[in-house]
PyMOL commands that place a pseudoatom at each C-alpha (Angstrom):
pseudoatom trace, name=CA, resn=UNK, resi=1, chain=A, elem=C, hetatm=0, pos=[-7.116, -14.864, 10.645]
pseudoatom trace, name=CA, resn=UNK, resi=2, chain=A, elem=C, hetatm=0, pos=[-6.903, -11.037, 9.312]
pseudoatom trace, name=CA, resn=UNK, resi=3, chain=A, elem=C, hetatm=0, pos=[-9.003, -8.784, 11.233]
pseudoatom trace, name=CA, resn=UNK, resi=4, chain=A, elem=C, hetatm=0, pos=[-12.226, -7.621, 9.340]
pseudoatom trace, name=CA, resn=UNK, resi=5, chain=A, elem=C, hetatm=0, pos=[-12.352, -4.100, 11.073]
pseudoatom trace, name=CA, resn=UNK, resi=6, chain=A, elem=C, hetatm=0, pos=[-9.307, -3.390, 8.918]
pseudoatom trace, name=CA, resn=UNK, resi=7, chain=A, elem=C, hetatm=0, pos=[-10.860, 0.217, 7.089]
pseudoatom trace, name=CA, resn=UNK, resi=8, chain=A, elem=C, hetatm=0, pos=[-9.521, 1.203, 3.562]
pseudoatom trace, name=CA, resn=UNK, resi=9, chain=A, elem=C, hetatm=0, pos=[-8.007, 4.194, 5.751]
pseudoatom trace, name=CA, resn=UNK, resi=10, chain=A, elem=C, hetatm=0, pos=[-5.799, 2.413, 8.183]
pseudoatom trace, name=CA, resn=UNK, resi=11, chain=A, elem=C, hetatm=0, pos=[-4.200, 0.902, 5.562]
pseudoatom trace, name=CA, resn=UNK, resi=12, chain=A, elem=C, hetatm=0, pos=[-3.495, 4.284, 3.989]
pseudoatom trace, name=CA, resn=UNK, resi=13, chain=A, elem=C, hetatm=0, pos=[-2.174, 5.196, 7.063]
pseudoatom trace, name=CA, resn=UNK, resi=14, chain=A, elem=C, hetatm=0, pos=[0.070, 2.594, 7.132]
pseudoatom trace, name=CA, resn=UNK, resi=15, chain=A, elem=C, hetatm=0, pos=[1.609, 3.322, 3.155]
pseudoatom trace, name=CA, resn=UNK, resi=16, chain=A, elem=C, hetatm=0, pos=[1.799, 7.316, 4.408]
pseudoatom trace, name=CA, resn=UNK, resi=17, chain=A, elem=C, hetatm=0, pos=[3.636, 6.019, 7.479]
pseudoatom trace, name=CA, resn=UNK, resi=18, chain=A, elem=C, hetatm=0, pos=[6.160, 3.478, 5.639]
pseudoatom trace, name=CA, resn=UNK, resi=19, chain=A, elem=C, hetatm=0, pos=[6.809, 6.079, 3.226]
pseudoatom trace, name=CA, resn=UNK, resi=20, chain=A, elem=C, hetatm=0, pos=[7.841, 8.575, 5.546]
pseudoatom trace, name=CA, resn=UNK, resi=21, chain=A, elem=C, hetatm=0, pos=[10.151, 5.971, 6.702]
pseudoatom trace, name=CA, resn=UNK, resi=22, chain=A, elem=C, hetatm=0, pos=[12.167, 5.307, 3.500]
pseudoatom trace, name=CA, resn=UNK, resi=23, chain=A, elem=C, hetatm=0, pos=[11.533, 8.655, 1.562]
pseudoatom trace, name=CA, resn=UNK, resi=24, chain=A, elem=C, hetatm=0, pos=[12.584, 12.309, 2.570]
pseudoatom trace, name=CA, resn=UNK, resi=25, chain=A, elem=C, hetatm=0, pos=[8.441, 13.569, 2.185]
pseudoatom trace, name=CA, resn=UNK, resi=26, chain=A, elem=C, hetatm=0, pos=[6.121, 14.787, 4.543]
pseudoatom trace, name=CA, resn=UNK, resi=27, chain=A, elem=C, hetatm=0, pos=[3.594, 12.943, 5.194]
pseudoatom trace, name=CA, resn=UNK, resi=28, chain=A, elem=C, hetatm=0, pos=[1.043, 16.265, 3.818]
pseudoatom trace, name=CA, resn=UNK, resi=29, chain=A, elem=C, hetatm=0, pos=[2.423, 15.753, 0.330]
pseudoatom trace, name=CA, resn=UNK, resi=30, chain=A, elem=C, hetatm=0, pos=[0.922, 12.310, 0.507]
pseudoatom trace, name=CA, resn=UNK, resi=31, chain=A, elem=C, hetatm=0, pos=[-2.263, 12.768, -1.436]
pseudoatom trace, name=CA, resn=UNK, resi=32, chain=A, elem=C, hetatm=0, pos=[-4.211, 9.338, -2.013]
pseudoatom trace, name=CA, resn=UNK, resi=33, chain=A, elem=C, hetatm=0, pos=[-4.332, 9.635, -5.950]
pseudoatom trace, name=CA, resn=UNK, resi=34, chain=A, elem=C, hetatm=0, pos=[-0.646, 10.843, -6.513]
pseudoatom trace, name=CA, resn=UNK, resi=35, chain=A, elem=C, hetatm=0, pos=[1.035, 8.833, -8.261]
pseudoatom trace, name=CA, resn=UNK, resi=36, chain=A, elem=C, hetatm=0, pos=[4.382, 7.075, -6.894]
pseudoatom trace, name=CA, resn=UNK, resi=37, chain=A, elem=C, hetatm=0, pos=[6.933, 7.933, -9.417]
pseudoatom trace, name=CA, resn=UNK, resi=38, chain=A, elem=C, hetatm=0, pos=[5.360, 10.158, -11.694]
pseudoatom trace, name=CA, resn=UNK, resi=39, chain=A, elem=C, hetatm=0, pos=[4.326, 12.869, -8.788]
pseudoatom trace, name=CA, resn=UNK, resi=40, chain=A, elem=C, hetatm=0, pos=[5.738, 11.941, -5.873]
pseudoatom trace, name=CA, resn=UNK, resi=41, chain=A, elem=C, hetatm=0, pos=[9.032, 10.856, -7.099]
pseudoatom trace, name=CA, resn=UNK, resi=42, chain=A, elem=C, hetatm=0, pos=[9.658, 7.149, -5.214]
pseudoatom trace, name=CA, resn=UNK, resi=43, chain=A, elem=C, hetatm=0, pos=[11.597, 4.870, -6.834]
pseudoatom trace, name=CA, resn=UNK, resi=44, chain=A, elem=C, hetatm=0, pos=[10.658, 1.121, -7.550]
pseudoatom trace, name=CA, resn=UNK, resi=45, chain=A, elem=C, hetatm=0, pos=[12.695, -0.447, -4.993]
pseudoatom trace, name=CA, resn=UNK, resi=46, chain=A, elem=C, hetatm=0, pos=[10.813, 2.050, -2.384]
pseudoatom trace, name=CA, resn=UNK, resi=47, chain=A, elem=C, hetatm=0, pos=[7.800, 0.619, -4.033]
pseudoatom trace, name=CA, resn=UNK, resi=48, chain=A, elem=C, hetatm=0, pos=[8.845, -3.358, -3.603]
pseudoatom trace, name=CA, resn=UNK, resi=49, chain=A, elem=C, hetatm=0, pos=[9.469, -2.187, 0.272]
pseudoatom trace, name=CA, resn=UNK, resi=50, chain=A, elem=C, hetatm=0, pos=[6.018, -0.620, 0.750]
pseudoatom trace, name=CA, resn=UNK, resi=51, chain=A, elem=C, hetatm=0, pos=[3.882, -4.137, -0.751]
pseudoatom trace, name=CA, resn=UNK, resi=52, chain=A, elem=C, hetatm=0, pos=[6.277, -6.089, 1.257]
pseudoatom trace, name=CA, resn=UNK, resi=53, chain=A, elem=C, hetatm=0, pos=[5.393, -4.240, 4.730]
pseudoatom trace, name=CA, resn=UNK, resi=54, chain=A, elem=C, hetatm=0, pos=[1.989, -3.940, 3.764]
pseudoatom trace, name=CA, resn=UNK, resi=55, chain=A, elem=C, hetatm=0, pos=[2.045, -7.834, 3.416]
pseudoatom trace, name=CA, resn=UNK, resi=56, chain=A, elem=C, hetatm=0, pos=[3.562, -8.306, 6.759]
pseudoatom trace, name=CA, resn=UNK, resi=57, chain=A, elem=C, hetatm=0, pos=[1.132, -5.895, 8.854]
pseudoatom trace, name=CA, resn=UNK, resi=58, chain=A, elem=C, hetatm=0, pos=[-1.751, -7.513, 6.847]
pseudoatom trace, name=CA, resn=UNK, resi=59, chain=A, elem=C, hetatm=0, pos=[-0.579, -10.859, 6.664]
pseudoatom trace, name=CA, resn=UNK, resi=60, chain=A, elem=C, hetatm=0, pos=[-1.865, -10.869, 2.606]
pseudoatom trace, name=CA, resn=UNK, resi=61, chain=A, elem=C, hetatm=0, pos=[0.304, -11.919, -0.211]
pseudoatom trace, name=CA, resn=UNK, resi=62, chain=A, elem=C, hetatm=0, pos=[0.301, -9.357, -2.989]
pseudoatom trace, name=CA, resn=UNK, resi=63, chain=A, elem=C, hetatm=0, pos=[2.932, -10.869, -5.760]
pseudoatom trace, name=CA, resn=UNK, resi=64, chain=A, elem=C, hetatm=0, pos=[0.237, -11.318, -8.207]
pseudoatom trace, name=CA, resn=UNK, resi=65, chain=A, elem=C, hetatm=0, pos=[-0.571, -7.236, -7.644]
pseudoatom trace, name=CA, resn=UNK, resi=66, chain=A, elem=C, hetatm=0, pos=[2.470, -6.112, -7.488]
pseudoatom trace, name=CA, resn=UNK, resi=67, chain=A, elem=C, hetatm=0, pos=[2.777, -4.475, -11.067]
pseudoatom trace, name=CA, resn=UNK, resi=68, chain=A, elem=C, hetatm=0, pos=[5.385, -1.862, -11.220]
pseudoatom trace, name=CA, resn=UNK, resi=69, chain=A, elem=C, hetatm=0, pos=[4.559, -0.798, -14.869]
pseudoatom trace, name=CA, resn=UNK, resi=70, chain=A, elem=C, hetatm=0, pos=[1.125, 0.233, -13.481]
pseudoatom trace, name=CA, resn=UNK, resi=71, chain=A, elem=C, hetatm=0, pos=[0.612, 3.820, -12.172]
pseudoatom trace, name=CA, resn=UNK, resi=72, chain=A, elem=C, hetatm=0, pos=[0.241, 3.435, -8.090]
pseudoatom trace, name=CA, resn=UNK, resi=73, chain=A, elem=C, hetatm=0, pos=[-1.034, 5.953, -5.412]
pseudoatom trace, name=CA, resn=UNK, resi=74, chain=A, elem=C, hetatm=0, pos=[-1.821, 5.560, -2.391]
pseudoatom trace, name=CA, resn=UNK, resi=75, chain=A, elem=C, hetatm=0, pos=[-5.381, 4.474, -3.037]
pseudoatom trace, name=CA, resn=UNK, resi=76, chain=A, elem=C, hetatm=0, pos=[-4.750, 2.252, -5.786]
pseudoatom trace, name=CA, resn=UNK, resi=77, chain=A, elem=C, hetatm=0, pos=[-2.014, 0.196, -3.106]
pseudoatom trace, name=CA, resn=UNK, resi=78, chain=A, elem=C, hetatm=0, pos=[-4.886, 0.636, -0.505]
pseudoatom trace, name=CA, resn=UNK, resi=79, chain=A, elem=C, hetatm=0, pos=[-7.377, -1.263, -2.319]
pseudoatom trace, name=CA, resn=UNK, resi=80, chain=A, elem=C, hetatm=0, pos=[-5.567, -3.781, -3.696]
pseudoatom trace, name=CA, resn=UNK, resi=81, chain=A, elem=C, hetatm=0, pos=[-4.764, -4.844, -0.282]
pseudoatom trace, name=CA, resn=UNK, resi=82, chain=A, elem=C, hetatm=0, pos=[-8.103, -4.100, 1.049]
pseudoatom trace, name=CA, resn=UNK, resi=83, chain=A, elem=C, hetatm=0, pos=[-9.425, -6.489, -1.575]
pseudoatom trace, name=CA, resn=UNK, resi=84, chain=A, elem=C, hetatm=0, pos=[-7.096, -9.286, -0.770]
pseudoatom trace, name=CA, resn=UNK, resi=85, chain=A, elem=C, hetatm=0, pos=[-7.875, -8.916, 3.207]
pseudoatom trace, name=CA, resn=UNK, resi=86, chain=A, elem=C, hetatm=0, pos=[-11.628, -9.430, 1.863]
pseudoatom trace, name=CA, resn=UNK, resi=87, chain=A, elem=C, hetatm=0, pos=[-10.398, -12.705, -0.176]
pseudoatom trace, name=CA, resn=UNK, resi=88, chain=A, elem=C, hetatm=0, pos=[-8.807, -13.872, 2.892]
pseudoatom trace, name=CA, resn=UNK, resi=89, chain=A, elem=C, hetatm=0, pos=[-11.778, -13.271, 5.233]
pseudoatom trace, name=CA, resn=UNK, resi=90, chain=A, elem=C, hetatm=0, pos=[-14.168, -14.972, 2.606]
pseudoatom trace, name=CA, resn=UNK, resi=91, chain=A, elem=C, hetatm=0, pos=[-11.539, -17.635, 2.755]
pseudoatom trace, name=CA, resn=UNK, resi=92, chain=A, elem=C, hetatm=0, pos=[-10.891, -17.676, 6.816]
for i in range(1, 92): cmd.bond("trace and resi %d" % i, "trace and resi %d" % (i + 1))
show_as sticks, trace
zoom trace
């Protein structure tokens, strides 16, 4: 079972910190709303990589999210998975 005091920020934490990882940007460039590869320049592979950590710390499966023609941010990512930890919890 996914743990319900998961906040909206830890897992924005965790998308800054993965980031940091596989891109050359600091982590202060990383505002929530810009966008992946229009502002912030990150690829769509980079993009694959971030859902599929996020789905292994949260234990969620995004496929049906993952959308690359969509604009992402950090928030946008955030919620999606915030939402599916609260389907899972409903669920658990």
């Amino acid at each position: 079972m996914v743990n319900k005091n998961i906040s909206i920020d830890d897992i924005k934490q965790t998308i800054r910190k993965v980031l940091v990882e596989l891109v050359e940007l600091d982590e202060s460039e990383m505002k929530d709303d810009k966008l992946f590869i229009e502002e912030m320049g990150v690829n769509s592979i980079t993009i694959v990589q971030v859902f599929l950590s996020c789905q292994d710390k949260y234990d969620v499966v995004l496929a049906d999210e993952m959308n690359l023609a969509e604009p992402l941010s950090i928030r946008t990512l955030a919620e999606k998975v915030y939402k599916k930890l609260g389907e899972y919890n409903e669920k658990g």
